[in-house]
Backbone bond lengths (Angstrom), bond angles and torsions (degrees), N, CA, C in turn:
res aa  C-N    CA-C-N  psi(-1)  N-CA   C-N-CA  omega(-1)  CA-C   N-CA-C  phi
1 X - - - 1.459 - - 1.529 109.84 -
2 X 1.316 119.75 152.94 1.444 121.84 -149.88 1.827 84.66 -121.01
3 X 1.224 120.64 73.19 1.643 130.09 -178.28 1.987 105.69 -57.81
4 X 1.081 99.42 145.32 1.640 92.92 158.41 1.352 133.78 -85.76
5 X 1.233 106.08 -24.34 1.502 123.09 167.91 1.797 104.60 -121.97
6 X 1.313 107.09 158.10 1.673 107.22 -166.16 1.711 74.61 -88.45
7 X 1.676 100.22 171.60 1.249 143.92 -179.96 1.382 127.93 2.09
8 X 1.653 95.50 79.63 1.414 136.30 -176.29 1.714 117.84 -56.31
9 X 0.994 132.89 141.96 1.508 119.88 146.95 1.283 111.45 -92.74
10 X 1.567 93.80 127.43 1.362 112.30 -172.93 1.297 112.64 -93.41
11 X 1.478 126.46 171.77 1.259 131.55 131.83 1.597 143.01 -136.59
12 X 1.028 119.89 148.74 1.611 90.89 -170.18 1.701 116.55 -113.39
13 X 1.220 110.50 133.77 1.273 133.53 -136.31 2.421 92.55 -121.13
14 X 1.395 96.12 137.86 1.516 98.32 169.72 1.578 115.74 -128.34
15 X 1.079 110.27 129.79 1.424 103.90 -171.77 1.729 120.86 -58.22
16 X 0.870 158.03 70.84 1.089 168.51 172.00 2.156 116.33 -15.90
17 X 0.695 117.01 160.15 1.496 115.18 -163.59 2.027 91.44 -92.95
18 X 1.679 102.70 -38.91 1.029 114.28 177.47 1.988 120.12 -55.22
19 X 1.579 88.64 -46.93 1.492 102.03 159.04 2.090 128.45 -37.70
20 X 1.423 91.72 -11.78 2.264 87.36 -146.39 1.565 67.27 -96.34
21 X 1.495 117.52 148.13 1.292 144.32 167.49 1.864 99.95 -102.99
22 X 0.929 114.57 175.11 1.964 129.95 163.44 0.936 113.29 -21.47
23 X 1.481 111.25 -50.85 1.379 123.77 -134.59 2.035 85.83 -90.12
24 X 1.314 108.78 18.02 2.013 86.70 -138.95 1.306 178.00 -16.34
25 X 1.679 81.78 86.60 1.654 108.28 -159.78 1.769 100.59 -121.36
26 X 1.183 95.91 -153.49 1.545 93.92 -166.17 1.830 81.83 -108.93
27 X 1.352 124.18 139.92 1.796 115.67 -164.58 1.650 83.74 -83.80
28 X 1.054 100.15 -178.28 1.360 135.22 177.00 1.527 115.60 -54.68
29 X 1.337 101.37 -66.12 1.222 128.42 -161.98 1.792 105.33 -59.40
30 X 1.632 95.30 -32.29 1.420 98.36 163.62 1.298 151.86 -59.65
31 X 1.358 89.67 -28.93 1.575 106.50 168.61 1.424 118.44 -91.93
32 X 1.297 112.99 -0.35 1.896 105.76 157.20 1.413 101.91 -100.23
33 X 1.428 132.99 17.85 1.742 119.90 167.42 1.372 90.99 -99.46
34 X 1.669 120.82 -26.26 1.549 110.95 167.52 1.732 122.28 -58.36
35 X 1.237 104.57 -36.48 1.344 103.87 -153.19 1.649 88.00 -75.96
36 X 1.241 118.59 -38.86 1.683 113.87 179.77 1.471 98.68 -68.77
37 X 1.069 125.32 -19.81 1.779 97.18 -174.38 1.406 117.75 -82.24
38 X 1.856 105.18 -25.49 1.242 101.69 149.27 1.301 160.91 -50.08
39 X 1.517 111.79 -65.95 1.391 112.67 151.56 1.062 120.91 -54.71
40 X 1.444 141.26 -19.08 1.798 148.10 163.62 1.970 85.45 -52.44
41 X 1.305 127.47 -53.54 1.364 116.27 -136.60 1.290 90.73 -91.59
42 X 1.368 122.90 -38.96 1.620 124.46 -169.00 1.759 114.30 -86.09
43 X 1.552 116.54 -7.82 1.733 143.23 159.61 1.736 99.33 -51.34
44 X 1.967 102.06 -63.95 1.267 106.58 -169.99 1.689 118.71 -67.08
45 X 1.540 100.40 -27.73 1.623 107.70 173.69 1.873 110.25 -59.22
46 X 1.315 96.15 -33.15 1.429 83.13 -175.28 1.800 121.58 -99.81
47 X 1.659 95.78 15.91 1.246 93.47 145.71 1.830 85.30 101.31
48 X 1.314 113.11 32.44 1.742 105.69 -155.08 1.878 86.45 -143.89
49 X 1.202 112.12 58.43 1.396 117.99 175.19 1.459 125.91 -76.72
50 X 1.237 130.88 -179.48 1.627 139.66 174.21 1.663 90.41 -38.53
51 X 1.118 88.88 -82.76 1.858 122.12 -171.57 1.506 97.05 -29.76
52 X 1.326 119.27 -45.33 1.332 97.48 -178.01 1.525 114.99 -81.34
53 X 1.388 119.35 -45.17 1.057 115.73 168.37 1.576 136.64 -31.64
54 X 1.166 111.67 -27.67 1.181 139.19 159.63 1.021 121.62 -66.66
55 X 1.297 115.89 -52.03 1.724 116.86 -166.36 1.753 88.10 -70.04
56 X 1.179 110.36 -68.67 1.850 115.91 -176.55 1.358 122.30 -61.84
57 X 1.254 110.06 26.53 1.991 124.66 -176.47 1.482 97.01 11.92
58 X 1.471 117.19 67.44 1.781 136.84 166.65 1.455 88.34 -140.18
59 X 1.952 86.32 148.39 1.480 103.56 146.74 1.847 108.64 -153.53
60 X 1.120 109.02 -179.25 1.269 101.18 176.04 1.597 120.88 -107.76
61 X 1.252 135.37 101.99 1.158 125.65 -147.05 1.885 105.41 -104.24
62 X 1.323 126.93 152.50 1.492 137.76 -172.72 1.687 93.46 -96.08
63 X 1.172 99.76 106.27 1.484 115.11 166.31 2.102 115.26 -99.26
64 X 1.516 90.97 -20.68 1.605 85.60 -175.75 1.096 95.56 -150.39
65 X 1.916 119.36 131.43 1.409 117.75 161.54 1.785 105.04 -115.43
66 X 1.355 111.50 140.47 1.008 125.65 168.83 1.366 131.72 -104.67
67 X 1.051 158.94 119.39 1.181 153.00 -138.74 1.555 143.00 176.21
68 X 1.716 83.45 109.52 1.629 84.06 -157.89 2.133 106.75 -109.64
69 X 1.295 115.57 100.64 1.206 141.59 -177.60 1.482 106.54 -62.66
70 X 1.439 124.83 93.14 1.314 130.57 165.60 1.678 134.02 -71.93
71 X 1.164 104.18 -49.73 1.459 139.70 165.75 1.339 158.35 -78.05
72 X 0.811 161.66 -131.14 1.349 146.62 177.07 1.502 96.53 175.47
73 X 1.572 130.14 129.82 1.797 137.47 -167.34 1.365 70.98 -114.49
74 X 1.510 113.85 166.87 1.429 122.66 155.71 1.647 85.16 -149.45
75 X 1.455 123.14 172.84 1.311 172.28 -157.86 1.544 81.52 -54.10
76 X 0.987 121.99 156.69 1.852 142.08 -178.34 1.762 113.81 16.25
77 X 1.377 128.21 32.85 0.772 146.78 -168.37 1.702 111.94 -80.76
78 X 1.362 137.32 132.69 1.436 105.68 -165.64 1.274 81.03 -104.41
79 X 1.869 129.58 -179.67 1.090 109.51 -161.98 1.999 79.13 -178.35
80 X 1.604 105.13 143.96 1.586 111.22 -146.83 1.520 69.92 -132.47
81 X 1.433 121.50 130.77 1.455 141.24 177.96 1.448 94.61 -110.75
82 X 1.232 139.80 115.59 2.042 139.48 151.15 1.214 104.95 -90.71
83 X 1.342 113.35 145.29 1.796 120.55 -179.28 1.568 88.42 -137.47
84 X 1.132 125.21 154.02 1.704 156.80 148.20 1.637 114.44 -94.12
85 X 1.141 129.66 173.10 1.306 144.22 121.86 1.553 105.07 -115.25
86 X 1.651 110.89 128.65 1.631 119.45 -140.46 1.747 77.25 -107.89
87 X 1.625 115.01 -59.61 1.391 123.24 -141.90 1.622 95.66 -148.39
88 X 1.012 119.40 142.81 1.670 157.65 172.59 1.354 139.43 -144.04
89 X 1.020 118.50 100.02 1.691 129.41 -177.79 1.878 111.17 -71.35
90 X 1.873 105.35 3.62 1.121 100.58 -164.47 1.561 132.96 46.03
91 X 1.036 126.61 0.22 1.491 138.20 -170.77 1.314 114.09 -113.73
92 X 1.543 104.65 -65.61 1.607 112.55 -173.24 1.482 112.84 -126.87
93 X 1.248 99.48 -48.70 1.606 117.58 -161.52 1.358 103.73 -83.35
94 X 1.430 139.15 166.98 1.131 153.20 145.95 1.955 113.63 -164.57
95 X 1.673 88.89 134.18 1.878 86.72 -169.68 1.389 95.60 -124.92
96 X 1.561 107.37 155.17 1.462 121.66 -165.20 1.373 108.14 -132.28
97 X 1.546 121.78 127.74 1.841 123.38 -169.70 2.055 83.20 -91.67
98 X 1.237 109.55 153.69 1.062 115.68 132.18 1.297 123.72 -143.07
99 X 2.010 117.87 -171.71 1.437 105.03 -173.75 1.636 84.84 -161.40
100 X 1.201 107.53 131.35 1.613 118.94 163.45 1.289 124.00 -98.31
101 X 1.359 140.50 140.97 1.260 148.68 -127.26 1.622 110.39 -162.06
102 X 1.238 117.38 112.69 1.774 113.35 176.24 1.547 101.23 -79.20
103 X 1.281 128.46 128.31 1.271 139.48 173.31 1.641 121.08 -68.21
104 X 1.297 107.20 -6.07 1.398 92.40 177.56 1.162 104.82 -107.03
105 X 1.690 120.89 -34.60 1.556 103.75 161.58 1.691 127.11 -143.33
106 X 1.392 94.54 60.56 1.703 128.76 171.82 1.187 99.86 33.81
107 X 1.545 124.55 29.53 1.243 102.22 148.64 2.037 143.04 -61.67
108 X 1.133 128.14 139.40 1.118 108.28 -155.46 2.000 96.97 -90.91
109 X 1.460 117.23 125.14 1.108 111.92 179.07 1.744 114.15 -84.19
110 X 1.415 112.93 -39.25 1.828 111.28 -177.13 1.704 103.53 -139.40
111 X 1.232 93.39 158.61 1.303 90.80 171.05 1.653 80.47 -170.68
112 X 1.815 94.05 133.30 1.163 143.78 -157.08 1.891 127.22 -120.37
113 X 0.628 129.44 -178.09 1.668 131.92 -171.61 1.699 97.42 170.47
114 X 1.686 93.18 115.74 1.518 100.78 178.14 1.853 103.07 -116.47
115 X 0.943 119.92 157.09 1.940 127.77 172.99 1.544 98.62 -133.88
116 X 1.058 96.12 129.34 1.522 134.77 165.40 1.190 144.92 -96.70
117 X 1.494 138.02 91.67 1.392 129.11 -173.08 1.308 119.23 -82.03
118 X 1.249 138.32 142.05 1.141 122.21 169.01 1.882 134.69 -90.44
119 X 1.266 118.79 112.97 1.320 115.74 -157.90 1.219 126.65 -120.28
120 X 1.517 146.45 146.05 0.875 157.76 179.09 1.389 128.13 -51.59
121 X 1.344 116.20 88.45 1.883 94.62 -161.64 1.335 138.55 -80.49
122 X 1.450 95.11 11.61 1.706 101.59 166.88 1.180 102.38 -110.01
123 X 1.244 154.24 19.43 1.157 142.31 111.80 1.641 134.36 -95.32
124 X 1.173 105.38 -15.05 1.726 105.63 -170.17 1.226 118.57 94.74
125 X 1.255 119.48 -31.15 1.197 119.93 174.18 1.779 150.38 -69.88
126 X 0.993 132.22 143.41 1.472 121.22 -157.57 1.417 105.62 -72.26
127 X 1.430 98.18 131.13 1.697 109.83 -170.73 1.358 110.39 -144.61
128 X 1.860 131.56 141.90 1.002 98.63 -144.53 2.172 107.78 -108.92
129 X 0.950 126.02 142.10 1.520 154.76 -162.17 1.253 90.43 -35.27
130 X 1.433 111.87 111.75 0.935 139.07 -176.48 1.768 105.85 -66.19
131 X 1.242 128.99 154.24 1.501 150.48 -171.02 2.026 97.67 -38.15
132 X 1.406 93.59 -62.66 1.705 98.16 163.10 1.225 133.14 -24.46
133 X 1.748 118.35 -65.69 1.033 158.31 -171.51 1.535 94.94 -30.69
134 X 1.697 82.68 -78.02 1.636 126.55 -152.76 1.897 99.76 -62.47
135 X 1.418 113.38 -37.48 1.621 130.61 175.81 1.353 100.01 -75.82
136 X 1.219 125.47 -60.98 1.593 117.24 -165.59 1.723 104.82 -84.90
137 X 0.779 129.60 -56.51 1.852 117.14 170.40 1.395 130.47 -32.80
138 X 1.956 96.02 -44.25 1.306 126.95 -173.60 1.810 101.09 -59.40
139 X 1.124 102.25 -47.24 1.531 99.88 -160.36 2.029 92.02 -69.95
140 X 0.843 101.00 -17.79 1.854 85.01 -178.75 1.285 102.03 -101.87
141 X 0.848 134.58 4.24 2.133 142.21 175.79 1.284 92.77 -58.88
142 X 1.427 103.93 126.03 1.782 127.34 -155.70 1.918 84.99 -102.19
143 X 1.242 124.84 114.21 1.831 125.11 146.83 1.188 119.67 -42.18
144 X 0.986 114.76 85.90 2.264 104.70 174.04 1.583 83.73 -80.52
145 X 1.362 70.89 156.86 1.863 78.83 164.16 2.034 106.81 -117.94
C-alpha cells in the first residue's frame, strides 16, 4: 500500500451490502461511521478505552470532519482504513489524517482530516486532556516534517 504518511494504524474494513446507497456505491455517510471506527479502534490500541474515558470524566470529541472522497467502494470490496495522529496542542485540541485504500489495487478511495476537542463528560464541556490523554495520544503523534 502506497500510505501518505509511513506506519499507519490500520484497519480492515468490508463493504457491506448494507453499506450500497441508490447510487450503488458505498453512501457517504458510510465512510464517516468508518472513520469513527477507526480512531475508536486505534484510541483502544493505545490503551485510551470507554472504561477509561470514564474513569477520567474525558473524551475526545469530533468537532470537524474534512473530507475529500476520491472513489467509489462497491458491495464485498475489502478495504484498508490508515489513521495518524498529525497534531496536538496537548491541552485541548488533537487532529487525525486519515486515508482509505481498496486492497486489491491500492487505490486510495478518501482521505480525511478529523479535530478533536477534549471534553468533560459530565458536563460536555471543553476541559483540558488529562495526564493520560497527553501520554497515550502522545506516543502515536506522527513527526511531519
Amino acid at each position: 500500500m502506497n500510505w501518505d504518511l509511513p506506519m499507519p494504524f490500520t484497519l480492515e474494513l468490508r463493504v457491506a451490502a448494507d453499506d450500497i446507497d441508490g447510487l450503488g456505491h458505498a453512501n457517504n455517510a458510510v465512510y464517516v461511521s468508518w472513520l469513527e471506527r477507526c480512531a475508536w479502534r486505534h484510541s483502544q490500541s493505545l490503551g485510551l478505552d470507554l472504561a477509561e474515558y470514564r474513569r477520567l470524566d474525558r473524551a475526545m470529541a469530533v468537532v470537524r470532519h474534512e473530507i475529500d472522497y476520491l472513489a467509489s467502494a462497491y458491495e464485498d470490496e475489502q478495504l484498508l482504513m490508515g489513521t495518524w495522529i498529525v497534531q496536538s496542542d496537548q491541552r485541548l485540541k488533537m487532529e487525525r489524517r486519515f486515508q482509505l485504500m481498496r486492497s486489491s489495487d491500492g487505490v486510495t478511495l478518501l482521505r480525511a482530516r478529523t479535530t478533536f476537542v477534549c471534553i468533560e463528560l459530565s458536563s460536555g464541556k471543553p476541559k483540558r486532556m488529562p495526564a493520560e490523554f497527553v501520554e497515550g495520544y502522545g506516543r502515536a503523534l506522527h513527526a511531519q516534517a
